[in-house]
Every structure is written in C-alpha cells, then in structure tokens.
N, C-alpha and C positions, 0 to 999 in steps of 0.2 A: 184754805185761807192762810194767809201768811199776817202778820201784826202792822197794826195801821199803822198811817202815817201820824205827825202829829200835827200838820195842818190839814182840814178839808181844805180842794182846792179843784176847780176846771182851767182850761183853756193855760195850763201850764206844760213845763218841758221836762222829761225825762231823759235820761243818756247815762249810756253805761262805761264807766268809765274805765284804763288801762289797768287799774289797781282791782277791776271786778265788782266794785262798789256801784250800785245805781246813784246819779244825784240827778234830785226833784227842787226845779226851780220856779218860783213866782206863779203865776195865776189871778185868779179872781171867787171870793167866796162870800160876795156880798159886797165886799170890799174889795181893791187890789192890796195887793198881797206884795213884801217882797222877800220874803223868808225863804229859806232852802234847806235842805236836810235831806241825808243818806242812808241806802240801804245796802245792809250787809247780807248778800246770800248766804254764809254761812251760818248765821245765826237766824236769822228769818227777823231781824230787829231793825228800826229806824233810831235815828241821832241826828239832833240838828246840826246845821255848822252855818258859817256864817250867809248873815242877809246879802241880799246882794246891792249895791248900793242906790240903785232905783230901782222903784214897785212898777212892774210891768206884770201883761198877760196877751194873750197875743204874739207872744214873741217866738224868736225861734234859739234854738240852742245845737251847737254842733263840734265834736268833740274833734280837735289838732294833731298834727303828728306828736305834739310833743307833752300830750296828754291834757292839755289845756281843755276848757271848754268855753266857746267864745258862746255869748251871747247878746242878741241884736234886738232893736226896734222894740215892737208894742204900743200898748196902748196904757193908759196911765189916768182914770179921773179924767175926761176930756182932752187930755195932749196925745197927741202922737209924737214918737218917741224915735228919735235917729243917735240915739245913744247905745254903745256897746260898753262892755264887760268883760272879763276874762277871771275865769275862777281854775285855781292852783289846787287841786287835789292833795298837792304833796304838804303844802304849808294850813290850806284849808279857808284862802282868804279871797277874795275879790279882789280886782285893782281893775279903774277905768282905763280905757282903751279911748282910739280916735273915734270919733264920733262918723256915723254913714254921713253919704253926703243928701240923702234924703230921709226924712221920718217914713216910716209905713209900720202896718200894723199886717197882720194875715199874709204875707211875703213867704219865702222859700227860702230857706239856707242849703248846700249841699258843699262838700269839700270835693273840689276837685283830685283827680289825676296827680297835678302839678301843686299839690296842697296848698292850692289858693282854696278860699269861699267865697262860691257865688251866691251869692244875696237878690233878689229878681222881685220885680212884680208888688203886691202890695194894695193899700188904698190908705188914704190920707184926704183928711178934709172935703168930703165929697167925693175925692179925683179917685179913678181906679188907673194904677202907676204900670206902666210899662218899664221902667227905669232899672238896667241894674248895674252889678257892683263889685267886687272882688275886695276879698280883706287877705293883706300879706301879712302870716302871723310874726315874717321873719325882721318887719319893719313897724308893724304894727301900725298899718296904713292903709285906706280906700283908695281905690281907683275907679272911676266909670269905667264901665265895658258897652258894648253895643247893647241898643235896645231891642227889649223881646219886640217881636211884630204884633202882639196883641196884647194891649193893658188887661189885667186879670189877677184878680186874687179868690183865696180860699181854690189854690189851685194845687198840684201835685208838682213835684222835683225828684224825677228815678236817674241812677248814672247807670250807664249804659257801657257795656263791656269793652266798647272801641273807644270808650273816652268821653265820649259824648253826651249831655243830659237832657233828658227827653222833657218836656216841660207839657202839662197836659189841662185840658178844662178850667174851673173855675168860672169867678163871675164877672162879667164888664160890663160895658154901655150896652150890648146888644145881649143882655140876661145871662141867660145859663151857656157857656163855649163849650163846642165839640171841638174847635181848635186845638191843635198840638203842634208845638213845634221843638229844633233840637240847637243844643248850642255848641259851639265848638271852642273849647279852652286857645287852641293852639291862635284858632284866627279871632276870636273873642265878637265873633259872630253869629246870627239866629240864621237861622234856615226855616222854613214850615214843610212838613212832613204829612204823612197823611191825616184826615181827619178822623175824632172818632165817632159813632156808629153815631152817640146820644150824646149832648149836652149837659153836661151834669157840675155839681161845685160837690164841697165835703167828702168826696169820696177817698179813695185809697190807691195808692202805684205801687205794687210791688214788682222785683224780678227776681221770676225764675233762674231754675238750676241750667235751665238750655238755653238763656240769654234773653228770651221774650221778657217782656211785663205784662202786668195782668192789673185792670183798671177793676175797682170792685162796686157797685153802687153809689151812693150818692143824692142829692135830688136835683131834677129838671126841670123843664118845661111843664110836663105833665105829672108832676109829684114826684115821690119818693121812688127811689129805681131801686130792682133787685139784680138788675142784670151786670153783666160782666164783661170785658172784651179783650184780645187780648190782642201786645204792638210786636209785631216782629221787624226787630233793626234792620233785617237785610233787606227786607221790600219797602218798610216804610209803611207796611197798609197794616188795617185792622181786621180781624173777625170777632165775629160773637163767642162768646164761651156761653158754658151752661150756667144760668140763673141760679142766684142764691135761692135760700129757701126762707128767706125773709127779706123783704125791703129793709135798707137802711142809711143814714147819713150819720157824718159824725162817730163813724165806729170806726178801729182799726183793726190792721192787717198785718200780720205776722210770719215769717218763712221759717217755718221748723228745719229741727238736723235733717228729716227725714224727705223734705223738698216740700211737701203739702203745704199751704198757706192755711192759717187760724185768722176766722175773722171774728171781731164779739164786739156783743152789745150796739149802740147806737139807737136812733129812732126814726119812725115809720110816718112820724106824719100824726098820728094818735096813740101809740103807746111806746113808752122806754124800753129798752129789750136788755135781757140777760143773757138772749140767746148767742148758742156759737157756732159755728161749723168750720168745715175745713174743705177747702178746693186741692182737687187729685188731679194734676197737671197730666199724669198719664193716661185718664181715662177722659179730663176735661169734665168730671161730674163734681156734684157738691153733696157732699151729707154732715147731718148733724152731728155735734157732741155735745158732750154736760153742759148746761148751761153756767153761766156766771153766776157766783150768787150773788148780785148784786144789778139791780139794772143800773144803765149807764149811758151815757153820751159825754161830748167832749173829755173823753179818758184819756189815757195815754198808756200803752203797750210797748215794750221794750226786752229783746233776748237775751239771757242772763248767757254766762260761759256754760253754764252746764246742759243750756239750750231749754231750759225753763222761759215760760214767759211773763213778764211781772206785769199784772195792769195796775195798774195808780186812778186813784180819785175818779173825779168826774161829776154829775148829774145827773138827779136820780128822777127829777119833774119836781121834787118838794125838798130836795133839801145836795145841799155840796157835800161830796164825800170823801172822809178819811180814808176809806177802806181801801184795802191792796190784797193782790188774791194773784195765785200762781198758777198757770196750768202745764203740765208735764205732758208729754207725747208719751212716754215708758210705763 
C-alpha cells in the first residue's frame, strides 16, 4: 500500500507527469468533484494543489510536449461540458483554455505524433457523437477534423507505431461495436479496418512491445467478457488471445518494463474484483497475481518512472475510495 489520496473519487484522471509527480484530477464521489492533488513516488505521500476551475468527471486528461496537462469535456450536475483547462506543474495552477467545439462526456484524448490532441467520439444529450477535434497547444485552439465513421463512446484510443490511432469498440445506436477504425493525422482522416472478434464497451487497448495491441474484456452483448484479442497493424485483422481468468469491465490495463501487461480489478456483472493477472505476449497465456487490496472498478492505473504502477480510487459497490496501492514487477 502506498498513502491515500485525500479525496475519495471514481471516473477521474490520473497522468504522470515530466517532473515524475502523478496528478489526480476531478471525478465524482457523490458529488462531482473539482479538486486535484499530487503524488510523489519518492515519498509514497499525496498534496493537494490547485482545483481545477470546473467540476467535471468523465473527462479526459492528457499530458503536452511541454509538460502541460490539458484537460477536456465531462460531465458536471446534468451539463455536458466542452470546456478545457490547462494545468502548469511548474507554477501549480489552472488557467482556462479554448473551449472544444462540441461538449461530450466518455470521449477519447490521445496526443498525436504531430503533438496535436485528438479529442473523438463522446455522448451528449442523448446523441452518441461521431465528431472529432485536434487541440493545438502552440495556439491554444480547436479545429474540426474528419468524422470517426461510427458514433461511439466508452470506446478505446491506442497510437499505433506508423502514426496512426487505432480507435476501437464502445457503445452507439446499434449497442455494443465490434467496430474499429484508424485515423490518419497527416490526411486528418478515418479509414475502418478490420473488425473485432466481440462487441464490447469498458474494456482496455493496450500496445505491445512488437507493435500489436491487445483489447482486454469489457462487456457485450452477452454480458461481461473475459476474452481478449489481439489487432496486428500490418494486416489490419484480428485474432483471439487467451481468456483472462476473470470477466471484467471498468478495470485497467498496464504494460510493465518487462513487456507483460497487469490487468486489476473491475466487475463481473455480480461481484467487485481485487483480482489481477498478467498477459505473457510470448506465450499469449494469462496467469494470476496478488490480488489488490482493495476491490475496484472505475480506477485508474498509471506507470510510475521507476515502472511501478500506481492505481487510484475507484468503487468498491458501497462506498468511493481514497485508497492508492502500488504494484512492482521486481
């Protein structure tokens, strides 16, 4: 265990930032929340710093060349929110930014190649958004870009070694998407690639050491998925990977020094899990480890410099949590 936080809080943003510091932004714990506060690996301690100037959760957080961390959208008390942020590590302060040109809540941030931010996808007032966006940090200004080919949120955003970001599942008009498609910075265009195997939302994208990604459950159609699958860029197509050893949604996914992905926690449909394991890209199997101590969903997981991985808060079925716990590979 490492020392809690000093807010309980789910459906908030973690990011580790250039100076090594984790910052923990906004959420929901009853209330929305707009509080923020930092953790230091050295010490294993939290410190608040400043709020951010609107209470969002739902949002997304993503850290700049220039050590900034912008932050976008959410959800707020009934609004949806097309309001961004920019929080200064060095000085420790907030200062409002241009506003997106559309509100969404459950969207996707990823920093480009060309360190733009693409902003995608979403839902707002009913609508599940196709729409997305580029934020230039050097003008501090949106642009429309082309639209994804399918509206989708509670979807995933992996960047892909050639540049390109793979944009995968989630949920629209037509329920749970096995859709995937990829976006191209240079031509600021969607393509659709192959599809994957199951339809699923909540699930996880990571990428591998050898350039694949690896989609990790989620739920479907048919409930809560334990299965796996994995997109290789150069075909475009999918296979199956081996099945976790738990269904889950709402958990996250972690790529160690050592290439293995750490997935924990999340839920099954009827119970919280504390549980963790770890996928072996070279054998394509899954086996257990320690469990969490904590059961959890809506967490949030992030890799420290030392290759630690710090989970934050979450939901535990009866109560938001403070707590924060580390797990080491060594």
């Amino acid at each position: 265990m490492t020392g809690n936080m000093r807010v309980a809080r789910r459906y908030h943003t973690a990011s580790t930032l250039t100076n090594e510091l984790v910052l923990v932004a906004g959420g929901y714990n009853g209330l929305s929340i707009n509080s923020a506060e930092l953790y230091n690996p050295s010490t294993g301690n939290w410190t608040t710093t400043r709020s951010m100037r609107a209470v969002r959760y739902y949002h997304t957080a993503s850290t700049l060349a220039n050590g900034s961390v912008l932050v976008a959208g959410g959800y707020n008390n009934g609004s949806f929110l097309n309001s961004a942020e920019l929080y200064n590590p060095t000085k420790g302060i907030w200062t409002t930014t241009r506003n997106m040109n559309a509100a969404r809540y459950h969207h996707i941030a990823i920093t480009l190649v060309n360190e733009l931010v693409l902003v995608a996808g979403g839902y707002k007032n009913g609508s599940y958004l196709n729409s997305a966006e580029l934020y230039n940090s050097s003008t501090g200004t949106w642009r429309t870009t082309g639209n994804m080919r399918a509206a989708r949120y509670r979807h995933t955003a992996t960047s892909l070694a050639n540049g390109l970001v793979l944009v995968t599942g989630g949920q629209g008009s037509n329920n749970y998407l096995n859709s995937a498609e990829l976006y191209n910075p240079s031509t600021g265009t969607w393509t659709t690639t192959g599809s994957m195997n199951a339809g699923r939302h909540y699930h996880t994208a990571s990428t591998l050491a050898n350039g694949e990604v690896i989609v990790t459950g989620g739920r479907g159609r048919n409930g809560y998925l334990n299965s796996t699958e994995l997109y290789n860029p150069s075909t475009g197509n999918w296979t199956t990977a081996g099945s976790m050893n738990a269904a889950r949604q709402a958990h996250t996914a972690s790529i160690l020094a050592n290439g293995l992905v750490l997935v924990t926690g999340g839920y099954n449909g009827s119970s919280y899990l504390n549980s963790a394991e770890l996928y072996n890209p070279s054998t394509g199997t899954w086996i257990t480890t320690r469990n969490i101590n904590v059961v959890r969903q809506y967490h949030r997981a992030c890799t420290l410099a030392n290759g630690s991985v710090l989970v934050t808060g979450g939901y535990s079925g009866s109560s938001y949590l403070k707590s924060a716990e580390l797990y080491s590979s060594i």
